[in-house]
N, C-alpha and C positions, 0 to 999 in steps of 0.2 A: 893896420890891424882893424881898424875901423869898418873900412869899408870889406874886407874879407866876411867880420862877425856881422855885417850889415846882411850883407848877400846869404851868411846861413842863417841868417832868421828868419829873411824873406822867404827863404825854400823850403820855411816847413810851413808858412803860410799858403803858399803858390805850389802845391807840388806840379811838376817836370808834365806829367802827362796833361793837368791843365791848361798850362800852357801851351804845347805843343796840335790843343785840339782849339784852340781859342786863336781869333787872326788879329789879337792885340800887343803890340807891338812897343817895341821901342822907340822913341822919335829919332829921329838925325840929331837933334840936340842932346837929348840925352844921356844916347850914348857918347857923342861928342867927350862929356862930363864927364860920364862913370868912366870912360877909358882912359882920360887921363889923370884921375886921381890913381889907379891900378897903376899907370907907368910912372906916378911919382911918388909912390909907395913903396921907399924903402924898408920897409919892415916885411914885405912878403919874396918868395924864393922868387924865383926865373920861372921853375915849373909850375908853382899856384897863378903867378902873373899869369902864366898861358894859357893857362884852364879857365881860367875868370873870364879870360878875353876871347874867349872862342864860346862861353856859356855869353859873354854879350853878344857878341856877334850874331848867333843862333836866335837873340832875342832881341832881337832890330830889325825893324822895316827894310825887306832888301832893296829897297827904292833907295836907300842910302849910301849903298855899293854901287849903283851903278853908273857906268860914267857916260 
């Protein structure tokens, strides 16, 4: 629950289109972090888990993805 009300606070701080015009990024650490606190969060659904994890995804250096 934490980390869910974390992330909507930050969003009214950071809105969506500043980020998406700005090339500041997530580190590979991280997200490393914020991802698995999301997967060991059992107080949130399956569906908010996936939507959380795909808004990290979208805000991580894709240098992080690559193999």
């Amino acid at each position: 629950m934490f980390l869910s009300l974390l992330l909507l606070v930050g969003s009214f701080f950071v809105p969506t289109s500043a980020l998406a015009e700005s090339n500041h990024y997530l580190s590979c650490k991280d997200f490393e972090w914020l991802s698995k606190g999301v997967k060991d969060n059992d107080n949130i659904s399956e569906g908010v888990r996936a939507e959380i994890m795909i808004e990290l995804i979208q805000a991580t250096d894709p240098k992080c993805f690559e193999e």
